[in-house]
N, CA, C and O of each residue as an XYZ file, in Angstrom:
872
protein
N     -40.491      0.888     11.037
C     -40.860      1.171      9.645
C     -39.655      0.956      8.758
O     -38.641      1.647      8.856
N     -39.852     -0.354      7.599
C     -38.371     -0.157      6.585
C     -38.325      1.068      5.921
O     -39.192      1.938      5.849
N     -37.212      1.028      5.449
C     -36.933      2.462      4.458
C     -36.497      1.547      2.951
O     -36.043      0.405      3.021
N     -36.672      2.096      1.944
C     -37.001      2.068      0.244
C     -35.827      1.353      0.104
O     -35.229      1.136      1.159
N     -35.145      0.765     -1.309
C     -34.223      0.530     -1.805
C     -33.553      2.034     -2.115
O     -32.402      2.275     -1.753
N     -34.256      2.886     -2.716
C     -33.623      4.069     -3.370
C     -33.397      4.811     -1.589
O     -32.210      4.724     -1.273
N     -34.045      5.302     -0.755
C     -33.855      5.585      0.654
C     -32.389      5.294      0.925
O     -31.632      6.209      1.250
N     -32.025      4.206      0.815
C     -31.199      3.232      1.367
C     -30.084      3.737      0.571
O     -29.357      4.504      1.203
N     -29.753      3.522     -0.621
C     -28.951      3.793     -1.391
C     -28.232      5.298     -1.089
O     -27.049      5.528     -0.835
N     -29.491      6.340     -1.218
C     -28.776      7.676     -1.381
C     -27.988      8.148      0.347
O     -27.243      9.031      0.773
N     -28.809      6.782      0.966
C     -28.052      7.153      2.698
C     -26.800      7.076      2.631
O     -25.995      7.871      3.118
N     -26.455      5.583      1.690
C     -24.951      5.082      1.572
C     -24.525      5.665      0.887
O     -23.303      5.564      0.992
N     -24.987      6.741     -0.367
C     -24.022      7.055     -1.278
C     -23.566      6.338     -2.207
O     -22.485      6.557     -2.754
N     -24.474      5.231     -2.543
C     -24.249      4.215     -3.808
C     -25.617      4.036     -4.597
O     -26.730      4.438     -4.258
N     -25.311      3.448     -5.546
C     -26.734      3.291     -6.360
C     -27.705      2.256     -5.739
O     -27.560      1.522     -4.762
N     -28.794      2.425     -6.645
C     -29.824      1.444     -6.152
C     -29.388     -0.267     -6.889
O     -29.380     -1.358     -6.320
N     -29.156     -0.019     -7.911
C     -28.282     -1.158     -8.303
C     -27.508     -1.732     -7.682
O     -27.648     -2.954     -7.628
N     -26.721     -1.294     -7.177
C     -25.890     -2.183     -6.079
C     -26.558     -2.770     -4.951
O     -26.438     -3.934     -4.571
N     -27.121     -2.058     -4.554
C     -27.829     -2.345     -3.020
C     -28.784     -3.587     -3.153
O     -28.958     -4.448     -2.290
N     -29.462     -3.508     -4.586
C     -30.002     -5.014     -5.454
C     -29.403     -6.092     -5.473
O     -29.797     -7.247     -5.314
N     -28.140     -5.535     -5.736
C     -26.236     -6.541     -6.111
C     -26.444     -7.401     -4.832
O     -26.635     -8.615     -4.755
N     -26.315     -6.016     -3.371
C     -26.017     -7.079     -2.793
C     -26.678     -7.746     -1.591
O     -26.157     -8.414     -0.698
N     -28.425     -7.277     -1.857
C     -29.033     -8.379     -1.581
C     -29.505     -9.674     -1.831
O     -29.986    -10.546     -1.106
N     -29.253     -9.596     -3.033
C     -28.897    -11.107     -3.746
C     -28.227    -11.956     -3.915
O     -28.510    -13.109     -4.239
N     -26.757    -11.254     -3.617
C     -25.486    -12.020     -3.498
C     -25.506    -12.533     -1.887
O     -24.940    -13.612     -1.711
N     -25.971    -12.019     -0.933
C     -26.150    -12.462      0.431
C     -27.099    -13.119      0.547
O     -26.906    -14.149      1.193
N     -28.517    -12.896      0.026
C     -28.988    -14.213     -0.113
C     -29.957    -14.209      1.312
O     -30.761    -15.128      1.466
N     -29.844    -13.237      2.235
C     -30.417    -13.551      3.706
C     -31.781    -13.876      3.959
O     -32.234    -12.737      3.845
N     -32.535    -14.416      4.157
C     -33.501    -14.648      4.298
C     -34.672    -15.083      5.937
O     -34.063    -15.951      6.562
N     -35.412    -14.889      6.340
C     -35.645    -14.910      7.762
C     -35.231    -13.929      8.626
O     -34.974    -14.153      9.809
N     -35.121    -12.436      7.897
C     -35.311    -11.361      8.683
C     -34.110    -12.040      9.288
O     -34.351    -12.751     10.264
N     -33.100    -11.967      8.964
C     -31.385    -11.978      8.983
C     -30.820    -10.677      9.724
O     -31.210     -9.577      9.331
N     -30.104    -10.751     10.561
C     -29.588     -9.088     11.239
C     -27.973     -9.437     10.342
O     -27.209    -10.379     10.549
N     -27.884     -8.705      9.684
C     -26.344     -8.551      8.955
C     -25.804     -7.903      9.606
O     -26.321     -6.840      9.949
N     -24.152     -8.381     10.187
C     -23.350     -7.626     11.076
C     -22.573     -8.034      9.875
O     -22.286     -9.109     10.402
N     -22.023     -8.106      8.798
C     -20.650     -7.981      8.159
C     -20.306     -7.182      6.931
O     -21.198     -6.505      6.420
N     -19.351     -7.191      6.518
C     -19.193     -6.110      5.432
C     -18.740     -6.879      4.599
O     -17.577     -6.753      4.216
N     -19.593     -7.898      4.105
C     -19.467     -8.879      2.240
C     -19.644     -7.875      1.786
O     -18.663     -7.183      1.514
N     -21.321     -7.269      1.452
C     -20.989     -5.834      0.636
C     -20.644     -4.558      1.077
O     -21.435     -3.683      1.428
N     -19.451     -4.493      1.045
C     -18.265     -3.574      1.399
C     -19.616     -1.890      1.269
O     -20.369     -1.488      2.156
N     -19.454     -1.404      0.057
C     -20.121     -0.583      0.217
C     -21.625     -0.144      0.724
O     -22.073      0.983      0.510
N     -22.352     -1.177      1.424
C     -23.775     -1.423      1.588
C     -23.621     -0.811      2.652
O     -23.765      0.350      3.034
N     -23.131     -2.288      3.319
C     -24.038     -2.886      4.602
C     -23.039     -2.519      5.786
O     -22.051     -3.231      5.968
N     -23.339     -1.197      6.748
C     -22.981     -0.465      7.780
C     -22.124     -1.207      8.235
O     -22.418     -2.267      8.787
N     -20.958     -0.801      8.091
C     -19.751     -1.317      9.136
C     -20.090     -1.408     10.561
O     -20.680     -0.475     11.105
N     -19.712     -2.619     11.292
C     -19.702     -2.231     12.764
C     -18.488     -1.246     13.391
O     -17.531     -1.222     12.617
N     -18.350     -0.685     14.219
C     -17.798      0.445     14.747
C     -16.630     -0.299     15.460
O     -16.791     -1.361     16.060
N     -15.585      0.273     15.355
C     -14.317     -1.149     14.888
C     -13.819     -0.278     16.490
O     -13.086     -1.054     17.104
N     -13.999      0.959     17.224
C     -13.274      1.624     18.214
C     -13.621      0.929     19.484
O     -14.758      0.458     19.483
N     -12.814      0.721     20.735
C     -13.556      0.284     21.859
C     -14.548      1.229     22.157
O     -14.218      2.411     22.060
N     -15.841      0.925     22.543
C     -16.580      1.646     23.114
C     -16.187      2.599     24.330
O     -16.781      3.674     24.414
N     -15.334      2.307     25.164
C     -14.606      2.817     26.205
C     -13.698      3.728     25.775
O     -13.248      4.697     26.387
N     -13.489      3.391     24.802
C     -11.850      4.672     24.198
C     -12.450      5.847     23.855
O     -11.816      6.817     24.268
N     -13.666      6.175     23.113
C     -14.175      6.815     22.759
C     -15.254      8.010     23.254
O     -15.316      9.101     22.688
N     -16.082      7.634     24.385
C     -17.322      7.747     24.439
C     -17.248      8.518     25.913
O     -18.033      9.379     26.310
N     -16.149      8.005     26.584
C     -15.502      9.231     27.890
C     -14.724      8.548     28.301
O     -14.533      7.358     28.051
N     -13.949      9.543     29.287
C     -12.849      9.066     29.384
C     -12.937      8.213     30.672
O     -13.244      8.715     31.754
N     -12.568      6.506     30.459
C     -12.318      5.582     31.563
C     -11.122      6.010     31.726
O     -10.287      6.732     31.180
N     -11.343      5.054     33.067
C      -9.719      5.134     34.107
C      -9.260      3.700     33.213
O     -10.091      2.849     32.895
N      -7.594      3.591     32.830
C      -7.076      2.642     31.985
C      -6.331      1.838     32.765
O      -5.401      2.544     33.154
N      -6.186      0.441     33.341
C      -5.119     -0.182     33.795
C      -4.746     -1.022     33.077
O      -5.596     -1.713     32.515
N      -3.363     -1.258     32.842
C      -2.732     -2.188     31.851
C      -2.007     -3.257     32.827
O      -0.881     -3.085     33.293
N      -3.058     -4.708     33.131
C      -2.591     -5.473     33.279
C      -1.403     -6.058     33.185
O      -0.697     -6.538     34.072
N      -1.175     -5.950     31.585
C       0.059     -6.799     30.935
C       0.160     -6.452     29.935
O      -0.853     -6.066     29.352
N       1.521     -6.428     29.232
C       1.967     -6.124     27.648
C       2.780     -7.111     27.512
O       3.886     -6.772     27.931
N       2.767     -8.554     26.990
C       4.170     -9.079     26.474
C       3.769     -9.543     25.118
O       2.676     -9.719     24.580
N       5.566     -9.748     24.569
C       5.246    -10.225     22.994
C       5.322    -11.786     23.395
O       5.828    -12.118     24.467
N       4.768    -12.778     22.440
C       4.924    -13.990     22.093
C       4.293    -14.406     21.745
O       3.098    -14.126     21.650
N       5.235    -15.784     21.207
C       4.552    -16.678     19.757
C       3.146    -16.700     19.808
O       2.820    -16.836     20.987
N       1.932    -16.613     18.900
C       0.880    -16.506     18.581
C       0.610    -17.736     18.933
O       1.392    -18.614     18.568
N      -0.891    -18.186     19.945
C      -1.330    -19.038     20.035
C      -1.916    -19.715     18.236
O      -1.617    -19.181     17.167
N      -2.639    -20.774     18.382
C      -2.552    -21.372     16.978
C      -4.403    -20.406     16.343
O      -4.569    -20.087     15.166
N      -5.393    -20.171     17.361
C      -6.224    -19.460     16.674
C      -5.952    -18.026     16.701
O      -6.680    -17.331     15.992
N      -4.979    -17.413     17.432
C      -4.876    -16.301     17.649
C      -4.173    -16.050     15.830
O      -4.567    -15.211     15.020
N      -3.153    -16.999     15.649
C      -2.062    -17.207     14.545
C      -3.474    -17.178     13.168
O      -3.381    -16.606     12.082
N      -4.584    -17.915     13.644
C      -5.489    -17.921     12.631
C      -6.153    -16.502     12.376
O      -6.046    -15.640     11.504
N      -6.658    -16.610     13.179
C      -7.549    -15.356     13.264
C      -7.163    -13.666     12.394
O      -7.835    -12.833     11.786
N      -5.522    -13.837     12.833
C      -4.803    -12.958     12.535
C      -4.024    -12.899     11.146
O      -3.253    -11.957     10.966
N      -4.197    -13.891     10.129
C      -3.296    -14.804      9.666
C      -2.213    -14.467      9.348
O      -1.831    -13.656      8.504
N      -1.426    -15.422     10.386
C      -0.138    -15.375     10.618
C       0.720    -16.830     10.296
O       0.220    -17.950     10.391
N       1.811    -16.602      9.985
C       2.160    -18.067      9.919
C       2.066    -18.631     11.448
O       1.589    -17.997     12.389
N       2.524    -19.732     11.503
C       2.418    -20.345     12.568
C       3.772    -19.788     13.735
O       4.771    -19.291     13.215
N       3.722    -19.885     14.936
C       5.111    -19.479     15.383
C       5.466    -17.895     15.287
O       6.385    -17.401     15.941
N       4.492    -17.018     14.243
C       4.754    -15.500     14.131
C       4.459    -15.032     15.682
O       3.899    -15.574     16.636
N       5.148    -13.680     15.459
C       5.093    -13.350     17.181
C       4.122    -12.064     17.404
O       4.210    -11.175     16.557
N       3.179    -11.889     18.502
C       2.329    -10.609     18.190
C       2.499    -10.172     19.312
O       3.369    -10.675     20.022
N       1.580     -8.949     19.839
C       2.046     -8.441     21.377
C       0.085     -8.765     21.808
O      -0.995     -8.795     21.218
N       0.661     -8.949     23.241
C      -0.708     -9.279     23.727
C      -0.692     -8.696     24.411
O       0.429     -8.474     24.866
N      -2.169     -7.783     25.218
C      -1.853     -6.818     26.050
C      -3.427     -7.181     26.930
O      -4.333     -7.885     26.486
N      -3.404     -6.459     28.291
C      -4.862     -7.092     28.810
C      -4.926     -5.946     29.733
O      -3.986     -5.809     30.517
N      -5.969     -5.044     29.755
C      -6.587     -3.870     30.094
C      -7.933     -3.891     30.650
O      -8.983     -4.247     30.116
N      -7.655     -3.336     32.109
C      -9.106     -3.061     32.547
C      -9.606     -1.693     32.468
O      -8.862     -0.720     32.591
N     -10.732     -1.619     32.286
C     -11.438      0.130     32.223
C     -12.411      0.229     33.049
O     -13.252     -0.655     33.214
N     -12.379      1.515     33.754
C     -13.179      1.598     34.996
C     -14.237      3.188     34.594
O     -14.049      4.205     33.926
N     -15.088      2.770     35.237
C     -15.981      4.156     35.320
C     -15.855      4.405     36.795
O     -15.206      3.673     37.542
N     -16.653      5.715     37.257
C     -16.621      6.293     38.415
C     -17.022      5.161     39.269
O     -16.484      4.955     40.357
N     -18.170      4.266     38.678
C     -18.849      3.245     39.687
C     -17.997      2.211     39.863
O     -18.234      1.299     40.655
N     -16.997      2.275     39.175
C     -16.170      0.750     39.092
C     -15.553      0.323     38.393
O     -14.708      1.061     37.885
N     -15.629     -1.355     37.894
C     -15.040     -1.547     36.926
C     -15.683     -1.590     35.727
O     -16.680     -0.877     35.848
N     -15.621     -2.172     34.355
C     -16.357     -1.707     33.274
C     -16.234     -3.385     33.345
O     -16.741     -4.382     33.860
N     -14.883     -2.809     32.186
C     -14.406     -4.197     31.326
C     -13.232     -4.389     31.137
O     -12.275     -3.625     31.262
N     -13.335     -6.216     30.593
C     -11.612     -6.574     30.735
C     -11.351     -6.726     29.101
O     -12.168     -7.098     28.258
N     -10.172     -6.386     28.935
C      -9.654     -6.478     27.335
C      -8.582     -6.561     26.865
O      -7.651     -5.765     26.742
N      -8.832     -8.205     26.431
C      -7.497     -8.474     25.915
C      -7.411     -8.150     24.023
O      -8.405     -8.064     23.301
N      -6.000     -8.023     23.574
C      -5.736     -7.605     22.506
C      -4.701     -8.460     21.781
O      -3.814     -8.617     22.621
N      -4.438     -8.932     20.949
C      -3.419     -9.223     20.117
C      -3.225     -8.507     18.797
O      -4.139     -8.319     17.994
N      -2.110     -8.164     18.647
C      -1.313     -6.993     17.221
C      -0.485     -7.790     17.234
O       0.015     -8.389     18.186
N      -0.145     -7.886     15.384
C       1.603     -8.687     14.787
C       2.011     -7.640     15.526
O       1.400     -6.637     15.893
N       3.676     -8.175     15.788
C       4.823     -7.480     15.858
C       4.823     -6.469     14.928
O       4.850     -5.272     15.212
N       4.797     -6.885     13.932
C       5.113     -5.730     12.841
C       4.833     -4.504     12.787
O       5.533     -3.661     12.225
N       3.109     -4.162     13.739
C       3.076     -2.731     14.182
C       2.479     -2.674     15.191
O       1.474     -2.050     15.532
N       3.054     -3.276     15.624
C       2.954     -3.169     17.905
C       4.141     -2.439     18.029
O       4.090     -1.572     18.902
N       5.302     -2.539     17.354
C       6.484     -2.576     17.717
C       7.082     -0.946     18.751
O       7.929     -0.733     19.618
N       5.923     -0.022     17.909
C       6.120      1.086     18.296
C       5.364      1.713     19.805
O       5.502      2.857     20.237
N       4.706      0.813     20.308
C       4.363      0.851     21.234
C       4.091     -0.233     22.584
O       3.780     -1.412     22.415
N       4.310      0.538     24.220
C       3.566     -0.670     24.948
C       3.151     -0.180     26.333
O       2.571      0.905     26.378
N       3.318     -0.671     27.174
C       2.337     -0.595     28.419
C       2.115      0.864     28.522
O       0.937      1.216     28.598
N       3.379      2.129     28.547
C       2.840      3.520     28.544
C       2.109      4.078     27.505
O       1.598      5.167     27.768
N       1.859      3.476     26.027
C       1.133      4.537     25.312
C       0.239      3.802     25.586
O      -0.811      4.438     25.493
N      -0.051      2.104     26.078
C      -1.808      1.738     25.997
C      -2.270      2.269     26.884
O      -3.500      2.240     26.835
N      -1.597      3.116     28.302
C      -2.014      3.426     29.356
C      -2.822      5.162     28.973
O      -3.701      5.748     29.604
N      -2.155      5.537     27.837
C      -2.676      7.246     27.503
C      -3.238      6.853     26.920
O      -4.365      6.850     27.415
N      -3.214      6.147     25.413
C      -4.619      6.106     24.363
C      -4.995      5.093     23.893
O      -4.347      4.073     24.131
N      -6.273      5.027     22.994
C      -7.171      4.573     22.424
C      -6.126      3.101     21.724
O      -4.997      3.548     21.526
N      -6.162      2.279     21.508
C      -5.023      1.420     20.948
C      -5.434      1.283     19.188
O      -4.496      0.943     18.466
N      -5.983      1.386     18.916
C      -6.615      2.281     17.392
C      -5.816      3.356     17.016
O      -5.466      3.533     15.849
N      -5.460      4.200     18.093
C      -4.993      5.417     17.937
C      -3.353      5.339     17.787
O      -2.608      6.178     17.282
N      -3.063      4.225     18.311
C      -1.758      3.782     18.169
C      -1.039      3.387     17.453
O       0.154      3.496     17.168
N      -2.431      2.562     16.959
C      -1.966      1.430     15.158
C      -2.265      2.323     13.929
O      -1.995      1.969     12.781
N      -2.939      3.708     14.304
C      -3.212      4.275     13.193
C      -1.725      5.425     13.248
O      -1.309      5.871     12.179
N      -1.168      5.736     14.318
C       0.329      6.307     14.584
C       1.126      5.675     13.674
O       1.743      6.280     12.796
N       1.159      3.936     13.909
C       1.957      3.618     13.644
C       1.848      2.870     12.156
O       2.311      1.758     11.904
N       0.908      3.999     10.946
C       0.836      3.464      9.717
C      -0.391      2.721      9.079
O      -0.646      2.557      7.886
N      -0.914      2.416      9.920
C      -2.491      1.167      9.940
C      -3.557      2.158      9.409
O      -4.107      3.024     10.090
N      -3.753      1.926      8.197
C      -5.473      2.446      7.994
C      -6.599      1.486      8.317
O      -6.792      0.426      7.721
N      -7.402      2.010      9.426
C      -8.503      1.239      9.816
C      -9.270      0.836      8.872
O      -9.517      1.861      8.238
N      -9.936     -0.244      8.262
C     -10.864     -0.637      7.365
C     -12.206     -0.923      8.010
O     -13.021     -0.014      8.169
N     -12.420     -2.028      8.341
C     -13.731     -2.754      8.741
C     -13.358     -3.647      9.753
O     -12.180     -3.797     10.077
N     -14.371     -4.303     10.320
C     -14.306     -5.102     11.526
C     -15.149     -6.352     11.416
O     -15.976     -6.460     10.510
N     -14.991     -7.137     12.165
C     -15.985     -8.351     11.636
C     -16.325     -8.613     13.495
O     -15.331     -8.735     14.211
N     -17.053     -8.649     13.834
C     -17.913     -8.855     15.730
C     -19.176     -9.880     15.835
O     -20.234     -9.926     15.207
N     -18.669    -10.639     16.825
C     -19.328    -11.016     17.230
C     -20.058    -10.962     18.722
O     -19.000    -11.130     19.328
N     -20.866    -10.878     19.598
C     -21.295    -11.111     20.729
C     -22.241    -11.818     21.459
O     -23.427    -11.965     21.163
N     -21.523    -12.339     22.638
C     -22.486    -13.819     23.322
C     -21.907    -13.099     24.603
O     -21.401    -11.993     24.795
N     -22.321    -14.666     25.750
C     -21.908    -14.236     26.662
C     -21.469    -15.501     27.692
O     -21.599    -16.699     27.442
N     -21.174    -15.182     28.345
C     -19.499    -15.804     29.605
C     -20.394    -15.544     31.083
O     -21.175    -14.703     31.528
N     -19.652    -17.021     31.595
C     -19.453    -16.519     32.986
C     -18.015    -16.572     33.987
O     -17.043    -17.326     33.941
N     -18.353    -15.416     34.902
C     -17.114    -14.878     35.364
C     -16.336    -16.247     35.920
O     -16.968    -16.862     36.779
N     -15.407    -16.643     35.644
C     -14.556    -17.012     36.465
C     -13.773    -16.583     36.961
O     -13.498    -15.490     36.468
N     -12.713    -17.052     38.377
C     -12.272    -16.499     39.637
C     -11.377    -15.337     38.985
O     -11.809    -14.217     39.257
N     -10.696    -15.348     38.512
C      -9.747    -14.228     37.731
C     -10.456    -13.224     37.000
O      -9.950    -12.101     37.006
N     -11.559    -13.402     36.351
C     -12.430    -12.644     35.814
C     -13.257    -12.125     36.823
O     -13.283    -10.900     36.708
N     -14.000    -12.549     37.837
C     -14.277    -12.230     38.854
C     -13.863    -11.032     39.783
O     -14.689    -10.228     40.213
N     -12.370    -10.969     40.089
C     -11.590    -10.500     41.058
C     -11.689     -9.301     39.828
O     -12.124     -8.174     40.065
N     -11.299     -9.657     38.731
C     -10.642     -7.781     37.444
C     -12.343     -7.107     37.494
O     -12.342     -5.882     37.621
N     -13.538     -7.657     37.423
C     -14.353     -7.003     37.555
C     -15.188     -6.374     38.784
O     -15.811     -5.314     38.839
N     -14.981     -7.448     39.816
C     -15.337     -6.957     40.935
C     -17.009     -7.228     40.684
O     -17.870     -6.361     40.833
N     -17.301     -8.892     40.194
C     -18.035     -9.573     40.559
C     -18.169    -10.578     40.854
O     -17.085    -11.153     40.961
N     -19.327    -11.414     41.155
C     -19.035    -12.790     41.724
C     -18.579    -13.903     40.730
O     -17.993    -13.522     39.718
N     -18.686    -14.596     40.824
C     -18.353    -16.040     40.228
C     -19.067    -16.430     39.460
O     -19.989    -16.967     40.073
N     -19.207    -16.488     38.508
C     -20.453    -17.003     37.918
C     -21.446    -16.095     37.149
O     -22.130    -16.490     36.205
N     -21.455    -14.748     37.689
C     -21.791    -13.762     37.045
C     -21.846    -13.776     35.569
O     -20.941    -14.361     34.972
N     -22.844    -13.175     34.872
C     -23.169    -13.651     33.484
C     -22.485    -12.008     32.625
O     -23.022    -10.916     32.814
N     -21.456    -12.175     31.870
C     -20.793    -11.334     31.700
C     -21.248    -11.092     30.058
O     -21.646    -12.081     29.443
N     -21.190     -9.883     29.420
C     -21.107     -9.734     27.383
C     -19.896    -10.025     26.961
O     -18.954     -9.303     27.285
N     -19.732    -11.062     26.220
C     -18.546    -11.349     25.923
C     -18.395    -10.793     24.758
O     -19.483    -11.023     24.232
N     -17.516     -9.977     23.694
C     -17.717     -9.053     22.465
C     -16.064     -9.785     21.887
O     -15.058     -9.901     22.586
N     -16.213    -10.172     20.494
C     -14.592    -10.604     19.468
C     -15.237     -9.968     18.692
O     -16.426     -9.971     18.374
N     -13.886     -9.088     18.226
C     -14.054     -8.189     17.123
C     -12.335     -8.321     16.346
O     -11.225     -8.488     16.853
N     -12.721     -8.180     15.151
C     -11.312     -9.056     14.302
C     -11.038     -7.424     13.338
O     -11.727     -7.307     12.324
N     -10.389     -6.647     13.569
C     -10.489     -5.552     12.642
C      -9.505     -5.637     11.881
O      -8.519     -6.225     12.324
N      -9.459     -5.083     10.510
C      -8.896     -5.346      8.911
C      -8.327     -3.754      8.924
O      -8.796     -2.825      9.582
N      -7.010     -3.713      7.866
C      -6.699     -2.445      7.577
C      -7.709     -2.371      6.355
O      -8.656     -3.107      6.076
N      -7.124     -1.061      5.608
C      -7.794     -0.863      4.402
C      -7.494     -1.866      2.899
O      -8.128     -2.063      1.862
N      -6.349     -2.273      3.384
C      -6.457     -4.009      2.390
C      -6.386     -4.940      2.456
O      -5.729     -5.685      1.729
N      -7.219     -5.282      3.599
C      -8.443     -6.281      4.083
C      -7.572     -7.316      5.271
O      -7.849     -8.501      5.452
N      -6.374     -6.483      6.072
C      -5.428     -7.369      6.489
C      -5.352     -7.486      7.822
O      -4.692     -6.589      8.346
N      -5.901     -8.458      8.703
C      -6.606     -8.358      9.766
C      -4.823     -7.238     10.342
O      -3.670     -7.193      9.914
N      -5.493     -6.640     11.325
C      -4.351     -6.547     12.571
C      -4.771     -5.881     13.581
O      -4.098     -4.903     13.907
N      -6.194     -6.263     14.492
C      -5.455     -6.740     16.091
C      -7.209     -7.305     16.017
O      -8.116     -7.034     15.229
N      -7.146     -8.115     17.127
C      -7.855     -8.886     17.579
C      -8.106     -9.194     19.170
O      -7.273     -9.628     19.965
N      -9.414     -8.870     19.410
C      -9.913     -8.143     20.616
C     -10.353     -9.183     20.809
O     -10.490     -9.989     19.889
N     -10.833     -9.560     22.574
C     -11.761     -9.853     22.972
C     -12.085     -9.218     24.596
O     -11.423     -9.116     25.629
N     -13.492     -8.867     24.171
C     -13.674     -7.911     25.415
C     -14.703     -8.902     26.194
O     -15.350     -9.824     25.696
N     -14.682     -8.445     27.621
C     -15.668     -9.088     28.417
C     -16.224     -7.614     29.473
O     -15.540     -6.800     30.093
N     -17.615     -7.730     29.337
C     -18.325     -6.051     30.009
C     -19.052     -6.620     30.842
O     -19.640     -7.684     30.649
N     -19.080     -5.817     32.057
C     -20.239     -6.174     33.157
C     -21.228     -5.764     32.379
O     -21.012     -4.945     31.486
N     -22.645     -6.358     32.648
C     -23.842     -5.833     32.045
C     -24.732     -5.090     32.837
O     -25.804     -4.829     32.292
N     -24.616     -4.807     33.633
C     -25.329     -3.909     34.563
C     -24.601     -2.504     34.578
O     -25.006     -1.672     35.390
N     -23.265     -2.097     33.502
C     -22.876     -0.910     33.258
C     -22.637     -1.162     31.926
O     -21.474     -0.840     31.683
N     -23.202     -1.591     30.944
C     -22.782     -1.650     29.486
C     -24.057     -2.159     29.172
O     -24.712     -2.987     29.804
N     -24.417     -1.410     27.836
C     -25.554     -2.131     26.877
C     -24.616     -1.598     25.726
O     -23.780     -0.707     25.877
N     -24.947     -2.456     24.241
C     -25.043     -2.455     22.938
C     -26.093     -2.243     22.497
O     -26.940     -3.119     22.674
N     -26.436     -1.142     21.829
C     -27.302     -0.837     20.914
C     -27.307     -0.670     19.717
O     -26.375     -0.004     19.268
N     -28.300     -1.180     18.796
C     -28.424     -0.694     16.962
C     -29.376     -0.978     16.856
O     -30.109     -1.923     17.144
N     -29.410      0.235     16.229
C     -30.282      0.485     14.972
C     -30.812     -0.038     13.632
O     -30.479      0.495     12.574
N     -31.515     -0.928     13.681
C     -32.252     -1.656     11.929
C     -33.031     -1.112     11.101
O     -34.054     -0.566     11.515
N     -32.771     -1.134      9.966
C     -33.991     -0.420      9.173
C     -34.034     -1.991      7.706
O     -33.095     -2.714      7.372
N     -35.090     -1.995      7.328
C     -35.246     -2.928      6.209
C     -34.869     -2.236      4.879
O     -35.087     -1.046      4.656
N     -34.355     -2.988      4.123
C     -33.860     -2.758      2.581
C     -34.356     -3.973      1.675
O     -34.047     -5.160      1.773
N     -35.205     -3.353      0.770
C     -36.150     -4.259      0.021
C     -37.216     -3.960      0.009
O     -37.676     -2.936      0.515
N     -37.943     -4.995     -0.706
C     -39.588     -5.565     -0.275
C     -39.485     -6.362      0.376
O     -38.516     -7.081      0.620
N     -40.778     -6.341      0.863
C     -40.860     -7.675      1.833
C     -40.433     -8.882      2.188
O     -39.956     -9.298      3.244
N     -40.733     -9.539      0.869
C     -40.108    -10.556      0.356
C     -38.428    -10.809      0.971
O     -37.885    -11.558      1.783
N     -38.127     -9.989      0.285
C     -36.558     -9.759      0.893
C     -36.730     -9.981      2.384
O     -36.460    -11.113      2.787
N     -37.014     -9.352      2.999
C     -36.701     -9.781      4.922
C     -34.680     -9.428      4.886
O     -33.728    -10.208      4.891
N     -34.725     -8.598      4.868
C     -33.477     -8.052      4.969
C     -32.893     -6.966      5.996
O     -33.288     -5.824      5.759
N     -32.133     -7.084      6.959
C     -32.211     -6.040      7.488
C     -30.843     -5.674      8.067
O     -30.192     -6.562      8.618
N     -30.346     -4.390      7.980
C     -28.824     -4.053      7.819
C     -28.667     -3.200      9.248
O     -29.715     -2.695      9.653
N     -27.297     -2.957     10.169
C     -27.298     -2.426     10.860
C     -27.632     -0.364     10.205
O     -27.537     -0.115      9.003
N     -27.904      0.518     11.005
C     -27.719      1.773     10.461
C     -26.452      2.606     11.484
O     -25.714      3.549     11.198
N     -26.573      1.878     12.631
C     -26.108      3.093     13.826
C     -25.534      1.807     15.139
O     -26.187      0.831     15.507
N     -24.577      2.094     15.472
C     -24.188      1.540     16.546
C     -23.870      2.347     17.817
O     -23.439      3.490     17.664
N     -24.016      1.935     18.858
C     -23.850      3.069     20.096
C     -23.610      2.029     21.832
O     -23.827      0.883     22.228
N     -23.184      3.008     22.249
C     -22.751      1.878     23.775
C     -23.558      3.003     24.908
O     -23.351      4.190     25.161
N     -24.205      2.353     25.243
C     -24.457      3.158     26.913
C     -23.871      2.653     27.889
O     -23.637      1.445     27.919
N     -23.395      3.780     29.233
C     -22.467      2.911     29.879
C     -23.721      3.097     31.339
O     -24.694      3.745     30.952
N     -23.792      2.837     32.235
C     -24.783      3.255     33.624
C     -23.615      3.064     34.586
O     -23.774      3.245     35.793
């Protein structure tokens, strides 16, 4: 069942005017699933925390922590000049049954600096960048999916080929400045993604915004 323009509005805490603003300025059409935050105040942020950091406590292994020069999309993604240096770090998380997921990270230098393999091993790496000055803003995600190859294989403790969720998520401080850049890979037989849609509009519109994001783990 959609919910109203005015519904919608008083959920977000903005007017109905806006929420008009910015279904028009997006333009979506064909019952569109909006995962981004063009209109900043609208349209439900995706949930910028690892699902794993949050939700109980995994077992943490830290593969690797080193700094160096930014590959050239990593340099993009992040925008960095070319040659800037970030820390890359690659973490597996385990539940009681096993393994979860593998996750690699890139942060500028500029506020990695204060941390590495022992604090990613105690906390949340969110929790680190927000230590070290970072106001979390928004996130921009995408998800598809991978198959395991031999190295990916062996960190999850499946076969070869195995059809894995592959999740990039690009998160922004609070003035709009990317800094760190994830990409996770989850077994799917212990991870689902879930959300929540509700419609905003009339019909016509075919609009539909996330409300709620959530991870189940099995």
């Amino acid at each position: 069942m959609g919910i109203s323009i005015r519904a919608y509005a008083r959920h977000r805490g903005v007017s109905d005017a806006a929420v008009r603003k910015a279904i028009k300025e997006d333009d979506l059409m064909d019952e569109a699933v909006v995962e981004h935050a063009s209109a900043k105040d609208l349209i439900a942020q995706i949930q910028t925390m690892e699902p794993t950091d949050d939700l109980f406590d995994a077992k943490v292994k830290v593969l690797s922590v080193e700094r160096m020069r930014a590959p050239v999309d990593v340099a993009a993604a992040l925008q960095l000049q070319a040659g800037a240096t970030v820390q890359k770090a690659e973490r597996v998380r385990s539940t009681p049954e096993g393994p979860l997921s593998h996750i690699t990270t890139w942060v500028p230098e500029s506020i990695s600096a204060g941390f590495g393999k022992r604090e990613l091993m105690q906390k949340p790496i969110l929790v680190l960048l927000e230590e070290s000055g970072v106001k979390v803003g928004r996130a921009e995600q995408t998800i598809s999916a991978r198959l395991a190859d031999v190295g990916m294989a062996q960190h999850l403790d499946v076969s070869v080929g195995s059809a894995l969720l592959a999740v990039r998520r690009l998160i922004y401080d609070e003035d709009d400045r990317p800094v760190q850049w994830l990409h996770g890979l989850y077994r799917p037989d212990r991870y689902e993604y879930q959300m929540q849609l509700s419609r905003v509009g009339s019909i016509d519109a075919k609009v539909w915004v996330s409300q709620e994001l959530s991870a189940n783990f099995h």
